[in-house]
C-alpha positions as CSV (number, residue, x, y, z in Angstrom):
1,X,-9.5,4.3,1.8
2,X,-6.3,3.0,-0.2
3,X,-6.8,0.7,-3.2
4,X,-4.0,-0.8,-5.1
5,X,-5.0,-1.5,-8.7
6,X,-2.8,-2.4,-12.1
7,X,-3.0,-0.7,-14.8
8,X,-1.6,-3.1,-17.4
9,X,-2.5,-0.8,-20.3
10,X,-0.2,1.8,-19.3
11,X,2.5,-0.3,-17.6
12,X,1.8,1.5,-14.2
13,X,0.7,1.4,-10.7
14,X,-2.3,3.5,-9.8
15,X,-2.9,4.0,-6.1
16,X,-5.8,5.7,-4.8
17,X,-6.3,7.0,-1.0
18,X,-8.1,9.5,0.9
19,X,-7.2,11.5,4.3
20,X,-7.5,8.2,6.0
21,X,-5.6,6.2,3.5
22,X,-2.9,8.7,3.8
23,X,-2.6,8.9,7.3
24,X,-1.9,5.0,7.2
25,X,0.3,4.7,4.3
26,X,2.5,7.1,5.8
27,X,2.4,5.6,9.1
28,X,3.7,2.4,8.0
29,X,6.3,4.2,5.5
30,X,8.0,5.9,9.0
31,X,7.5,2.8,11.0
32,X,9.6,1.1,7.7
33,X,11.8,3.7,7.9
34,X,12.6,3.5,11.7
35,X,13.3,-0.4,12.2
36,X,13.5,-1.9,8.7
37,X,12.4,-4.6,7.1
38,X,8.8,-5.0,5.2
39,X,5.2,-5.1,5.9
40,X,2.1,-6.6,3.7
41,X,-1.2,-4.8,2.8
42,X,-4.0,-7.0,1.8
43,X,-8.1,-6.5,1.4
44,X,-10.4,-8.1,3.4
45,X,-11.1,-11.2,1.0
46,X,-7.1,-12.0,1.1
47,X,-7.1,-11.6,5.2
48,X,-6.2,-8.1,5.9
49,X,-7.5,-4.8,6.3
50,X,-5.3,-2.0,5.3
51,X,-6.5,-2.4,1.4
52,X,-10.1,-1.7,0.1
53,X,-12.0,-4.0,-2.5
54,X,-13.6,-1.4,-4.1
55,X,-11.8,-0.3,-7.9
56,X,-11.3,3.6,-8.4
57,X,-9.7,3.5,-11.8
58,X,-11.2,2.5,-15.2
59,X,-9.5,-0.3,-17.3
60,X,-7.6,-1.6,-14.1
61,X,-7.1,-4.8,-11.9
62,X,-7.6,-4.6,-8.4
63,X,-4.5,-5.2,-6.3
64,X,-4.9,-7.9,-3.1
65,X,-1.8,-7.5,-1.6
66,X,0.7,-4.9,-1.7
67,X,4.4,-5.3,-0.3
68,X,6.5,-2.7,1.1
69,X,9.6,-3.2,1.5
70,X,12.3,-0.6,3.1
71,X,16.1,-1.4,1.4
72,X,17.8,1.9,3.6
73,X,19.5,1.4,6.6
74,X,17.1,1.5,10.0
75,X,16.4,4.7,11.5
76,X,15.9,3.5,15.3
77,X,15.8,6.2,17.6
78,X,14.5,8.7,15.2
């Protein structure tokens, strides 16, 4: 599980995962890290699969898509 929701109240970001969630997010965090670039998470109903459509949080927005985007210089060969 990783859901992405807003939490306009408080001005923040909340992002909720489990093992599984986890395990993902910091996949794609060391592939970033390695060659660069960006990558987009989405929920089903926006065409993707790595987010989840269920909200955790109370008095938040669910999150479709969530843009990662690495600004350091490419690790390749790491």
């Amino acid at each position: 599980m990783l859901t992405v929701e807003l939490n306009q109240g408080q001005d923040r970001v909340e992002i909720y995962v489990d093992e599984e969630g986890a395990r993902v997010l910091q996949h794609l965090l060391d592939v970033l890290r390695r060659r660069g670039g960006h990558d987009h998470l989405m929920t089903p109903s926006w065409a993707g699969t790595e987010l989840t459509e269920v909200a955790r949080g109370q008095g938040t927005k669910l999150m479709h898509h969530l843009l990662l985007v690495f600004r350091g210089a490419p690790q390749e060969g790491s």
